[in-house]
TORKOL-4160 file (C-alpha; in steps of 0.2 Angstrom, whole numbers, padded with zeros to 4 digits, m for minus):
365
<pt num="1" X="0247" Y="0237" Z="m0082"/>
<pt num="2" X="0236" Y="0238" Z="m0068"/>
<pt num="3" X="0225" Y="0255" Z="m0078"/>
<pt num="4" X="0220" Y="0240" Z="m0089"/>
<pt num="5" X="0216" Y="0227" Z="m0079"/>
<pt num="6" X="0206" Y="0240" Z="m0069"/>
<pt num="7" X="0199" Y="0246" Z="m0086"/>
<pt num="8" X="0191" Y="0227" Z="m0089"/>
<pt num="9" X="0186" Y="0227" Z="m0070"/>
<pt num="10" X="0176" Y="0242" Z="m0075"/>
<pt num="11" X="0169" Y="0235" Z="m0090"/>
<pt num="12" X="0165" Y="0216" Z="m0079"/>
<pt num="13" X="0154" Y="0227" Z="m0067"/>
<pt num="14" X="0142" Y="0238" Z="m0079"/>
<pt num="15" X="0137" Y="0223" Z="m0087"/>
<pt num="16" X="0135" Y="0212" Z="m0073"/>
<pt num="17" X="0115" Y="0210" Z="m0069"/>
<pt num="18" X="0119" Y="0204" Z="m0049"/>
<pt num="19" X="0123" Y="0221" Z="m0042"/>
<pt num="20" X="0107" Y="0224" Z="m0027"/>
<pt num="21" X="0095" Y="0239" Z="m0031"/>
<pt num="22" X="0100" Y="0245" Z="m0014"/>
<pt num="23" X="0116" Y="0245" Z="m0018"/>
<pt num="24" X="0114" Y="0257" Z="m0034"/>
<pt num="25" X="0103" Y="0269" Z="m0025"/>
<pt num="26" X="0115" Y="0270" Z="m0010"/>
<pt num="27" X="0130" Y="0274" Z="m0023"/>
<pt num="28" X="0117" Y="0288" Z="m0029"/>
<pt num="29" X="0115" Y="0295" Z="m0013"/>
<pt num="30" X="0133" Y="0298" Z="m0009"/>
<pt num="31" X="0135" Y="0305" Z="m0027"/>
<pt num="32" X="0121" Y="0318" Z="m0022"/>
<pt num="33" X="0130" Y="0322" Z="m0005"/>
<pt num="34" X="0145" Y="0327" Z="m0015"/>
<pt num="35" X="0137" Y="0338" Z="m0027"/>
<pt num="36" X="0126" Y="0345" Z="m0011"/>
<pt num="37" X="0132" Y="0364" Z="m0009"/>
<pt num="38" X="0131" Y="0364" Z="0007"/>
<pt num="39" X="0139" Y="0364" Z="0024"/>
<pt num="40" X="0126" Y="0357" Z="0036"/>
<pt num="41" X="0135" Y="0343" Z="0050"/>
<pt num="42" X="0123" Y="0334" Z="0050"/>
<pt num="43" X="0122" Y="0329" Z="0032"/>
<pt num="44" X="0139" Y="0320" Z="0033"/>
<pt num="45" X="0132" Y="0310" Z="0049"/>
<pt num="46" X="0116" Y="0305" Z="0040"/>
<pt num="47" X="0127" Y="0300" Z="0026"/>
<pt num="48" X="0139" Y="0288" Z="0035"/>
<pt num="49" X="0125" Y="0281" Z="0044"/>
<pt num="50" X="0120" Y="0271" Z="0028"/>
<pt num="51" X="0137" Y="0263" Z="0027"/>
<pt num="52" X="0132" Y="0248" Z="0035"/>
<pt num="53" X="0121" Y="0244" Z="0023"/>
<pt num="54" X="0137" Y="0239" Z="0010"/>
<pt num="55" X="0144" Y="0225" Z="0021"/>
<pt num="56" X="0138" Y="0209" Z="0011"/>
<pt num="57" X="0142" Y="0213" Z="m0008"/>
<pt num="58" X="0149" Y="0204" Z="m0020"/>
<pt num="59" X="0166" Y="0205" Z="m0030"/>
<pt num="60" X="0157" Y="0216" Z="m0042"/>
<pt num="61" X="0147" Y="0226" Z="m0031"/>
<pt num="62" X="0162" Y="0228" Z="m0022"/>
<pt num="63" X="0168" Y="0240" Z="m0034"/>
<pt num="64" X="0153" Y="0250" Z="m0034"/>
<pt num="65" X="0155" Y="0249" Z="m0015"/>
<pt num="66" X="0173" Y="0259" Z="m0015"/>
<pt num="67" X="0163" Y="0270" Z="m0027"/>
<pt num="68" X="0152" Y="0274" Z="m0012"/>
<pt num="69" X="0162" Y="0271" Z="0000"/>
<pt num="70" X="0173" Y="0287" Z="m0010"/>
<pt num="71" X="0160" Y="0297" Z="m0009"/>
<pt num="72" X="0157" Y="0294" Z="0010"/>
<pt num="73" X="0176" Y="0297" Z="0013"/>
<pt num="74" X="0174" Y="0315" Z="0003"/>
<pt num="75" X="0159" Y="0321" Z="0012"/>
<pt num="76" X="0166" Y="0316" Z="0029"/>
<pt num="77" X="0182" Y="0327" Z="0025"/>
<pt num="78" X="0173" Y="0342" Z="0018"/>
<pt num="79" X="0163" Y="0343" Z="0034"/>
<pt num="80" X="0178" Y="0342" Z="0044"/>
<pt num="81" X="0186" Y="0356" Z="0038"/>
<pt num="82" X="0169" Y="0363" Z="0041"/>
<pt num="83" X="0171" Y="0357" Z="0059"/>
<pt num="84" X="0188" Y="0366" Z="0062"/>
<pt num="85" X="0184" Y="0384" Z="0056"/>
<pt num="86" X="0170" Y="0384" Z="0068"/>
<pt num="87" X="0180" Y="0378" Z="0083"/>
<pt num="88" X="0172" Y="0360" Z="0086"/>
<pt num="89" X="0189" Y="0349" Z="0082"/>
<pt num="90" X="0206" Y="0353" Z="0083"/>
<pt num="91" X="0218" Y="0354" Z="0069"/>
<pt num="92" X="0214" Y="0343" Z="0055"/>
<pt num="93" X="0225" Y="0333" Z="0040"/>
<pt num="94" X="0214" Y="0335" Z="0024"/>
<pt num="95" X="0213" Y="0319" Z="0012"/>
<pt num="96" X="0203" Y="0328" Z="m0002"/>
<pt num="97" X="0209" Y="0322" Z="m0018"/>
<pt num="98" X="0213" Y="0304" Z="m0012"/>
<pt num="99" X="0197" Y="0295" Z="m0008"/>
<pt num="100" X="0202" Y="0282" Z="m0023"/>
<pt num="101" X="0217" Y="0277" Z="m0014"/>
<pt num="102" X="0208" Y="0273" Z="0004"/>
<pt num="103" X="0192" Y="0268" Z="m0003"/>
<pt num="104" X="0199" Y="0256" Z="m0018"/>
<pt num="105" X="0213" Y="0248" Z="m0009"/>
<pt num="106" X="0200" Y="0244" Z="0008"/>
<pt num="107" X="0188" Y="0236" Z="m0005"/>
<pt num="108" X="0203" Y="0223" Z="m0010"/>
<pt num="109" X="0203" Y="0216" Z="0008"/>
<pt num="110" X="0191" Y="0206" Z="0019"/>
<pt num="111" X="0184" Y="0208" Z="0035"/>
<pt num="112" X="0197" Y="0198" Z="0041"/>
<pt num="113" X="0212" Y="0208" Z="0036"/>
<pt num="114" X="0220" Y="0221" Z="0045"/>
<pt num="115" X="0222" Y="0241" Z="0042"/>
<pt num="116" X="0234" Y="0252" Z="0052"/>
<pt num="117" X="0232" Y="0270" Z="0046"/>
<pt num="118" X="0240" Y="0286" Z="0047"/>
<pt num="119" X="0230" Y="0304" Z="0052"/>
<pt num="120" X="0230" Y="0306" Z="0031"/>
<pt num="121" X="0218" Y="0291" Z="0032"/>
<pt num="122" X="0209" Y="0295" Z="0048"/>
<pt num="123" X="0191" Y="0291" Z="0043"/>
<pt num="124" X="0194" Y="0276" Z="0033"/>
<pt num="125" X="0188" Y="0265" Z="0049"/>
<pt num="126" X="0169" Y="0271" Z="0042"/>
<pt num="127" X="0172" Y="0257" Z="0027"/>
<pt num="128" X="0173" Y="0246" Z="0043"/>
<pt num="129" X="0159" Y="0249" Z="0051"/>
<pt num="130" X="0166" Y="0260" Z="0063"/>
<pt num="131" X="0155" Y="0276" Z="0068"/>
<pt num="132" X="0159" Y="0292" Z="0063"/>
<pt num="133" X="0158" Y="0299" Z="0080"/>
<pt num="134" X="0171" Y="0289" Z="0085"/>
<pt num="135" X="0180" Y="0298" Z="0072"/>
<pt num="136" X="0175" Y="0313" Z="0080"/>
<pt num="137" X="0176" Y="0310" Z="0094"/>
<pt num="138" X="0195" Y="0307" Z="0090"/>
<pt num="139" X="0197" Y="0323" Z="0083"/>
<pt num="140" X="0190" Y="0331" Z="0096"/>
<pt num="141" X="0202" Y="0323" Z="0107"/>
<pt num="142" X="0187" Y="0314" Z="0117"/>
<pt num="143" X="0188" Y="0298" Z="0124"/>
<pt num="144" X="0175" Y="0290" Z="0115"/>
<pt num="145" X="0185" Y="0293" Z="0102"/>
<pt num="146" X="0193" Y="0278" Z="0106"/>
<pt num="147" X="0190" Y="0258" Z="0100"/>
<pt num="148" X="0195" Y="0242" Z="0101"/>
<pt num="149" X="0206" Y="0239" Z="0088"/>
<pt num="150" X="0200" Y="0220" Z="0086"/>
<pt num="151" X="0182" Y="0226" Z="0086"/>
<pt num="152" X="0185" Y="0234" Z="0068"/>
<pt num="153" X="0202" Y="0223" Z="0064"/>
<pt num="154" X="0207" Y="0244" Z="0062"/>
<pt num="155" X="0223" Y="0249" Z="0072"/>
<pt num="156" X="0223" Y="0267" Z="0080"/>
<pt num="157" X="0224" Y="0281" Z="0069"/>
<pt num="158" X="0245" Y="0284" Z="0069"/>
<pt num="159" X="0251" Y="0302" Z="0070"/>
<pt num="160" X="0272" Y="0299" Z="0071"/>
<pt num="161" X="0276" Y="0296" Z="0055"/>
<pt num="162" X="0279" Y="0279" Z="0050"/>
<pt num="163" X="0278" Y="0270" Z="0067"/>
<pt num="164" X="0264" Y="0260" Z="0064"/>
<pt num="165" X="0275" Y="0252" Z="0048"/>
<pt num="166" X="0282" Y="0239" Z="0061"/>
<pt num="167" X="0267" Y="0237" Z="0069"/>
<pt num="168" X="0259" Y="0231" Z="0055"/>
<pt num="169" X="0274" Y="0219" Z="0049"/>
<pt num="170" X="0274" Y="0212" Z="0069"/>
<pt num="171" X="0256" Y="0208" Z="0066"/>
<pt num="172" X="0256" Y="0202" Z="0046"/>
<pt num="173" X="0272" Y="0189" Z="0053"/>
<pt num="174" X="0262" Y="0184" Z="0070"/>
<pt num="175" X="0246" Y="0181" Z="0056"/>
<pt num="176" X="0257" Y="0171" Z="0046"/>
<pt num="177" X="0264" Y="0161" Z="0062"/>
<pt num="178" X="0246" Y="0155" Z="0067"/>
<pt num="179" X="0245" Y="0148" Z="0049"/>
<pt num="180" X="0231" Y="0162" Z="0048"/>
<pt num="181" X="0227" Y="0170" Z="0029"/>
<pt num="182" X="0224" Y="0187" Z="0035"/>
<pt num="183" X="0234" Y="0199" Z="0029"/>
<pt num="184" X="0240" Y="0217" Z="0036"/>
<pt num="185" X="0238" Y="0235" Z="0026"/>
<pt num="186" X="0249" Y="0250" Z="0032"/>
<pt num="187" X="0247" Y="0267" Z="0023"/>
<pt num="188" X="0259" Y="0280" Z="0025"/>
<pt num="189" X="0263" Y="0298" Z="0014"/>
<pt num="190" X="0280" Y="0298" Z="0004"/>
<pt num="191" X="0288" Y="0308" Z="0019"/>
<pt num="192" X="0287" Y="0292" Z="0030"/>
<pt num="193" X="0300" Y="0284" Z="0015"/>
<pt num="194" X="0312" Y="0291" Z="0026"/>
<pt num="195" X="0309" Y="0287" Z="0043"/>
<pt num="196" X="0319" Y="0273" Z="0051"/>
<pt num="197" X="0303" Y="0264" Z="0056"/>
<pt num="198" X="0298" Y="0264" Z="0039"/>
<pt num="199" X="0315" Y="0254" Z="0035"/>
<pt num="200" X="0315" Y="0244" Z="0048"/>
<pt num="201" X="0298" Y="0239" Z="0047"/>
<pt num="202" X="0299" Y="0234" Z="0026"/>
<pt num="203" X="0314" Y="0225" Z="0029"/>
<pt num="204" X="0307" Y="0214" Z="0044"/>
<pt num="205" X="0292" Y="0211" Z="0033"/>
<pt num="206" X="0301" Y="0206" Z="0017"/>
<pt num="207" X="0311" Y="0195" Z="0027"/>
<pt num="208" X="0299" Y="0187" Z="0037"/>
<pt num="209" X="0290" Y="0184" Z="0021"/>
<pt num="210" X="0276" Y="0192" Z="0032"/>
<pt num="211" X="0259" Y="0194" Z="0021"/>
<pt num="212" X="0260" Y="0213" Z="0024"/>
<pt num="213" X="0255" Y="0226" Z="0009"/>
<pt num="214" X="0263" Y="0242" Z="0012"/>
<pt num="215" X="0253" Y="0258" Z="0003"/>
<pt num="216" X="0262" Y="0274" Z="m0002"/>
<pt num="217" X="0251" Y="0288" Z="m0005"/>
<pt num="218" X="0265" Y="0301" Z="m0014"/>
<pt num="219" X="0256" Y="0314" Z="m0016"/>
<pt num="220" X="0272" Y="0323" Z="m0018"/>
<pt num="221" X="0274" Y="0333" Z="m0005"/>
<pt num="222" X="0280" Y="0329" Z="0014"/>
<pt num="223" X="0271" Y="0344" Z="0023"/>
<pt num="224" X="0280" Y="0359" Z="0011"/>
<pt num="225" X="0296" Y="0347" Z="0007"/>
<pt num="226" X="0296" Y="0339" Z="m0010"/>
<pt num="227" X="0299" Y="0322" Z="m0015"/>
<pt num="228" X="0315" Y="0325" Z="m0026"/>
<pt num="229" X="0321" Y="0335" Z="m0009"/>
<pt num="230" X="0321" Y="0317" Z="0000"/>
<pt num="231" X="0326" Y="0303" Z="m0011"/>
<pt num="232" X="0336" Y="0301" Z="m0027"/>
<pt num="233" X="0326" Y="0285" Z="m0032"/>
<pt num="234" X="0318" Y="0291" Z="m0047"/>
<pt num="235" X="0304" Y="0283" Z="m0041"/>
<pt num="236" X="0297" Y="0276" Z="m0024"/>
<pt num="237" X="0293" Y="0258" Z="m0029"/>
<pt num="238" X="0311" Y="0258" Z="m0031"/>
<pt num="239" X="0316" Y="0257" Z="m0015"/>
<pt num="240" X="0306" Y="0239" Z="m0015"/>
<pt num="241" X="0322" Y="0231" Z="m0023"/>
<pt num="242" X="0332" Y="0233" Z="m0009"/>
<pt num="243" X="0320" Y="0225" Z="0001"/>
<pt num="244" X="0316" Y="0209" Z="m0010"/>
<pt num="245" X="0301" Y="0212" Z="m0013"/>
<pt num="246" X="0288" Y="0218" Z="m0028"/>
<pt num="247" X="0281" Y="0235" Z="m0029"/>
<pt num="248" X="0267" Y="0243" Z="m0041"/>
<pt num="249" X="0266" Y="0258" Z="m0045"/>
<pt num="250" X="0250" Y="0266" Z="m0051"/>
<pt num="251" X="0238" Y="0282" Z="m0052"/>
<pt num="252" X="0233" Y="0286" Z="m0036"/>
<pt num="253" X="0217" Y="0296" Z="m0045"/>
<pt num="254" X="0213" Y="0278" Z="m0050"/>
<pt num="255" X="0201" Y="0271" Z="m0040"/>
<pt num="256" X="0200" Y="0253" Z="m0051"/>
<pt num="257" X="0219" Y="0253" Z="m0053"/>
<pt num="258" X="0221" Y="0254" Z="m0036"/>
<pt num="259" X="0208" Y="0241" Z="m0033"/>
<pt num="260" X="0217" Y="0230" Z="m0044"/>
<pt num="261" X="0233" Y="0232" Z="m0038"/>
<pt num="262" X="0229" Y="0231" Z="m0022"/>
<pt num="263" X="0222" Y="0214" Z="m0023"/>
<pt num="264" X="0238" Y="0207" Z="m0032"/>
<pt num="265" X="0245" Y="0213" Z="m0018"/>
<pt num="266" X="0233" Y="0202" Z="m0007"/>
<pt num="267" X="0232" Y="0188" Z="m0016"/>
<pt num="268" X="0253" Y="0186" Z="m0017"/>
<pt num="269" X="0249" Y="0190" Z="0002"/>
<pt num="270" X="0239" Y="0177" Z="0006"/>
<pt num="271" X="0249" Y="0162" Z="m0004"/>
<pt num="272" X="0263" Y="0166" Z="0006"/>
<pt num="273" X="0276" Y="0175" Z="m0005"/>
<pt num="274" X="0277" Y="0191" Z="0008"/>
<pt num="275" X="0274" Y="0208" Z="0006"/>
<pt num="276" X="0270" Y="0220" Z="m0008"/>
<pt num="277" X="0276" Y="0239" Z="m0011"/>
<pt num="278" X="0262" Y="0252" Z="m0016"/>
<pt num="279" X="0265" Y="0270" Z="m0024"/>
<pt num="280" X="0250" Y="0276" Z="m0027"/>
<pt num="281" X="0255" Y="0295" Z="m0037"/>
<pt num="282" X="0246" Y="0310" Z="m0035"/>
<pt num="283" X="0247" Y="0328" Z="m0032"/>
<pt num="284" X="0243" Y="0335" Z="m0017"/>
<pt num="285" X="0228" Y="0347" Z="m0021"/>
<pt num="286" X="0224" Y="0354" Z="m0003"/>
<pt num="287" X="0235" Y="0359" Z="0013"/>
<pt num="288" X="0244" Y="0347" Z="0023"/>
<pt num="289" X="0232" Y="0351" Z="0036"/>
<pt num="290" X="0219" Y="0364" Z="0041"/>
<pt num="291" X="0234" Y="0371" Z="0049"/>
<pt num="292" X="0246" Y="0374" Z="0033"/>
<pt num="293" X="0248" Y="0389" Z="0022"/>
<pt num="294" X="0254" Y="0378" Z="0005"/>
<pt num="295" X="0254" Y="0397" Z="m0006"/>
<pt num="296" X="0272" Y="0397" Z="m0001"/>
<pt num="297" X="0280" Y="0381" Z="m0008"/>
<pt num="298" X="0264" Y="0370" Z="m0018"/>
<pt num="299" X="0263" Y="0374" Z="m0039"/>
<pt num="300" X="0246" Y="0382" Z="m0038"/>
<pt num="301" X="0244" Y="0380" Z="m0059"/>
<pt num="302" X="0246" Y="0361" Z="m0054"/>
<pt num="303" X="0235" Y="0361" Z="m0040"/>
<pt num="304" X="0221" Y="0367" Z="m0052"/>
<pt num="305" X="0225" Y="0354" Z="m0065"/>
<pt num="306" X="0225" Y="0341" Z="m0051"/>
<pt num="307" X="0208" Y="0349" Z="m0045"/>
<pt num="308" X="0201" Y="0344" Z="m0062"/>
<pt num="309" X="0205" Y="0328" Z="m0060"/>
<pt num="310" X="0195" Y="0324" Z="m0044"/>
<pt num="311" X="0194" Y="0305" Z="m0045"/>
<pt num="312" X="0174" Y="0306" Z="m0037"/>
<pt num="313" X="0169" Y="0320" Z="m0053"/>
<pt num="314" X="0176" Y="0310" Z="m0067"/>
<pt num="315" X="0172" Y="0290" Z="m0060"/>
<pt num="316" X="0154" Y="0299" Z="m0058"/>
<pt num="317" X="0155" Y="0306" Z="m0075"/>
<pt num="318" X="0159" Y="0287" Z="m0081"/>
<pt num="319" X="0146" Y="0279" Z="m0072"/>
<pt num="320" X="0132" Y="0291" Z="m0078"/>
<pt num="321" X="0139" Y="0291" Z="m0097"/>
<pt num="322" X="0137" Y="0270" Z="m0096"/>
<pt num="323" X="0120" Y="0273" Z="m0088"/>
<pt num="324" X="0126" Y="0264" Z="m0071"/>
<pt num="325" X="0117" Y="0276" Z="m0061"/>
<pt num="326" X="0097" Y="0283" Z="m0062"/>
<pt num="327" X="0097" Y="0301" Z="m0054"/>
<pt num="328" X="0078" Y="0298" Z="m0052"/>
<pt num="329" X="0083" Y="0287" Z="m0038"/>
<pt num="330" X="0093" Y="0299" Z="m0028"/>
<pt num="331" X="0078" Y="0312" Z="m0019"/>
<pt num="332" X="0070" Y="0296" Z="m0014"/>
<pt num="333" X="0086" Y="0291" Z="m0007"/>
<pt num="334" X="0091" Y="0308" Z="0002"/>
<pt num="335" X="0074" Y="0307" Z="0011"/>
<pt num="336" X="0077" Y="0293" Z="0018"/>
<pt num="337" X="0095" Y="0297" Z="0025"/>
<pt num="338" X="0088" Y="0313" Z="0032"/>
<pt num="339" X="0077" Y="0303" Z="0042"/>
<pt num="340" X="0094" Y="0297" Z="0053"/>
<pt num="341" X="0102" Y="0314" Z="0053"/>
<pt num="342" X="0113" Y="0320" Z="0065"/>
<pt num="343" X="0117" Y="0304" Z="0075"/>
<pt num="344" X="0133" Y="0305" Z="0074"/>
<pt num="345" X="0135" Y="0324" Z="0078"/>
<pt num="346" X="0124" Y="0325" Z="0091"/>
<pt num="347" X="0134" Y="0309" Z="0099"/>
<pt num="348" X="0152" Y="0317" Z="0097"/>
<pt num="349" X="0145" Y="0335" Z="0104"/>
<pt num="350" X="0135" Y="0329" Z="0117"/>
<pt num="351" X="0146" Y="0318" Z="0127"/>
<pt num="352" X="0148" Y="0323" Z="0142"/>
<pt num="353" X="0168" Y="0329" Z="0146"/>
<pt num="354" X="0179" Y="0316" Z="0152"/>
<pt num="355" X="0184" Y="0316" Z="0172"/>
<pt num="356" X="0198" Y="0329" Z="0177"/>
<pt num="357" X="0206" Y="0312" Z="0184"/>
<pt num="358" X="0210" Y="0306" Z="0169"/>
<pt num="359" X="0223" Y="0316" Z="0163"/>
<pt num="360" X="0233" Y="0306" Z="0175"/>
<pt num="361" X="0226" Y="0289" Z="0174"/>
<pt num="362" X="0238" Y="0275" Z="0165"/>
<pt num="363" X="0252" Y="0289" Z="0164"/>
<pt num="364" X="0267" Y="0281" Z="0173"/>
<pt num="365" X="0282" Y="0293" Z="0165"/>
């Protein structure tokens, strides 16, 4: 199972003696960030800011990284919703609760592997390098919100659901044409299991033999529609076999089991042998978006359990039990963040607005 092979990961990296002081204090930071109760902006950007720092680690840093990398992905979220109540984005999809499935599934690849993500994983381009006012700057419907794709090897943020699915098996088969060992990632919610594009895009893939990984997040629910109201697979890795192709089905809560099963995934990828089904379970503990009411269709006695089971609380617990991190390393830490607050934010807020003109510009129907 892939919760054990995760479990020995786990075990491999607390006694390994190469993983980088900076790297444990920058894990300790974001940990503190979490725990922070408050709802400064500025916080989030002097957090993200330190992402660069995690580029060059090695395999077993590497899963400390998506530890940090988590914790980045939670703050940036918190503050979002933040963000929307006081008018400074628009709408907004909330991914609390799966930070293990973005974090340890990016921390698989390599730099030179592509990610195409839908809005539920709109900020997973900051494990890129990408700035988080670019992100916001998305959001806010700016144009600085928008990026070279092959800056970042990050596709734009897909809000249709599923249609990015054959984007990313056009690009995995044109990767594998070249001779090229890169491989694509497309994530998608269980909803898009029912688009055509989803379809078409799996079946290309599978028989194209294209080095393509295809990541489910089921967190149950397709906006208020539930997953038993869309297939009768009992399970969504089902639907792989008619494809002809592999699928793994793990916790999505899991950050090492998705780690692990993500880099099956790519190394049966790279050696050729075609794509690789994802279903990463969970239970969607917050709304759609900040523009659903879920009181009227969710199982709030679930959502509660699920809320106990916050993948960042209990892989933090984990670490501190094993003496992986040093909390007197974090106000050291938090001090130095401070010292780049509010880059990002200030960026995003103060752009200047766009030209009237360019409503129209590039529109030709």
């Amino acid at each position: 199972m892939a919760s054990r092979r995760a479990e020995h990961a786990l075990d491999e990296l607390l006694s390994d003696g190469g993983l980088a002081d900076l790297t444990q204090h920058d894990l300790q930071t974001y940990l503190w960030f979490t725990l922070a109760d408050t709802a400064e902006p500025q916080h989030t950007a002097a957090a993200l800011a330190l992402f660069f720092e995690l580029a060059e680690l090695n395999r077993y840093a590497g899963i400390a990284a998506s530890v940090q990398t988590k914790e980045i992905l939670r703050t940036y979220d918190e503050r979002s919703v933040v963000y929307h109540r006081q008018g400074r984005i628009g709408t907004y999809a909330i991914f609390w609760n799966h930070e293990a499935m973005q974090a340890g599934s990016v921390h698989a690849l390599e730099e030179r592997d592509w990610i195409f993500p839908s809005y539920r994983e709109s900020a997973i381009g900051l494990l890129r390098g990408l700035p988080a006012s670019t992100i916001l700057s998305w959001w806010r419907g700016h144009p600085a919100g928008w990026w070279n794709p092959a800056d970042y090897n990050v596709a734009s943020i897909c809000v249709p659901i599923g249609t990015h699915v054959p984007h990313a098996a056009g690009l995995a088969w044109g990767k594998r044409l070249r001779g090229e060992k890169a491989v694509a990632i497309a994530y998608f919610g269980d909803g898009a299991t029912s688009e055509g594009a989803f379809h078409e895009g799996a079946n290309f893939a599978a028989v194209m033999r294209a080095p393509l990984i295809l990541f489910c997040n089921n967190n149950g629910w397709a906006i208020s529609t539930p997953v038993e109201a869309q297939t009768a697979a009992e399970t969504l890795a089902d639907k792989a076999v008619g494809y002809g192709m592999p699928a793994l089905r793990v916790d999505g809560l899991d950050i090492l089991a998705v780690y692990e099963a993500t880099r099956e995934a790519v190394t049966r990828a790279r050696a050729g042998e075609g794509p690789t089904f994802i279903e990463a379970v969970s239970y969607r503990a917050a709304p759609h978006a900040t523009a659903d009411d879920p009181k009227a269709y969710i199982d709030l006695e679930r959502v509660e359990e699920e809320k106990r089971r916050d993948p960042i609380t209990l892989f933090r617990e984990r670490l501190l039990q094993e003496g992986a991190l040093d909390k007197t390393a974090w106000q050291a830490l938090v001090e130095r963040v401070e010292a780049r607050v509010g880059d990002a934010v200030a960026f995003a807020e103060g752009s200047p607005e766009p030209p009237a003109e360019w409503l129209t510009a590039d529109v030709y129907a």
